[in-house]
N, C-alpha and C positions, 0 to 999 in steps of 0.2 A: 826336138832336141831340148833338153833338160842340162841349166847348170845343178853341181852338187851346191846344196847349200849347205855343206860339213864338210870337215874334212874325212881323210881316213889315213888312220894310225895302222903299220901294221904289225903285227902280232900272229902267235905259234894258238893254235887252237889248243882249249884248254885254258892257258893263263888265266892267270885272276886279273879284274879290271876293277880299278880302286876307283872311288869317289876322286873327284877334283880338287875338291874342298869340302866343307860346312855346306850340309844343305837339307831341305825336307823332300823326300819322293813326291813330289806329283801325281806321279803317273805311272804302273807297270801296264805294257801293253807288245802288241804283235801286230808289224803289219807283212806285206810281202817283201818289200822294197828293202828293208834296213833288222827285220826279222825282229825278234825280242828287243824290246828298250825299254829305258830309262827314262824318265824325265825332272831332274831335281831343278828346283828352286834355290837360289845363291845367293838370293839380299839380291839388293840394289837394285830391283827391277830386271837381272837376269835369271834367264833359266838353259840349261843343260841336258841335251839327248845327244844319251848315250846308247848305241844300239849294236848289235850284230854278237848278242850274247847269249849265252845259254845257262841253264842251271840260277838263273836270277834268284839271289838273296836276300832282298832286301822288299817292304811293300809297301804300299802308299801311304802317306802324313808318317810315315816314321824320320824320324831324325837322325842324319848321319854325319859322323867326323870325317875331315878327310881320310883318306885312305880304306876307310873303310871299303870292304869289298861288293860290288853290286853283281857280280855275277864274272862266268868267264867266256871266255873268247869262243864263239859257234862256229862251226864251218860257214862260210860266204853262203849269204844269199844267190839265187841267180842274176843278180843288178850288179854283184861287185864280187862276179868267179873271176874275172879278169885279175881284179886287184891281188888276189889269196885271200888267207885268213886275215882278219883284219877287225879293229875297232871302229866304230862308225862314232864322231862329235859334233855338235853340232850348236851352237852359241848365239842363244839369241839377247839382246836388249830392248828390253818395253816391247818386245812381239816383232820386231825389226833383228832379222838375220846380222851377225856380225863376224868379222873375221875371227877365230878363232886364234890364229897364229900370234895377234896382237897380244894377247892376255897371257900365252905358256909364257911359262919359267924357267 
């Protein structure tokens, strides 16, 4: 048994998924689990994965505004067919997982 350590946002496949904020990509990357993601950098010692996307926009050390678009919504992986379509977030501090929910606006 596995906690999530992200949340998940749901979302209509297709949609665009904007940046959070100000940030530099990190990371484009593919695993099973969470499928296409994201990984920006946000200042302050956090970073940002964003996953369960397709059509990804945007590529590593590029700089983006918020809103800007990283990609859109993929069908579910088989980890989160339960959930539906859905945006996978996931919020870390200094490499230390953190709630998410604290920081929306």
């Amino acid at each position: 048994y596995q906690v999530n350590p992200g949340v998940v946002i749901q979302a209509e496949v297709s949609q665009p998924v904007a940046a959070p904020a100000n940030a530099k990509v990190v990371a484009v990357s593919s695993n099973e689990e969470i499928g296409n993601f994201v990984v920006l950098d946000l200042g302050n010692d956090f970073t940002a994965t964003c996953g369960q996307l397709k059509e990804v926009q945007v590529v590593e050390n590029e700089y983006l505004e918020a809103g800007q678009v990283l990609g859109y919504v993929a069908e579910p992986t088989k980890y989160y067919s339960v959930e539906g379509s859905n945006v996978y977030f996931q919020l870390e501090q200094g490499g230390n997982k953190v709630d998410p929910l604290d920081y929306f606006e």
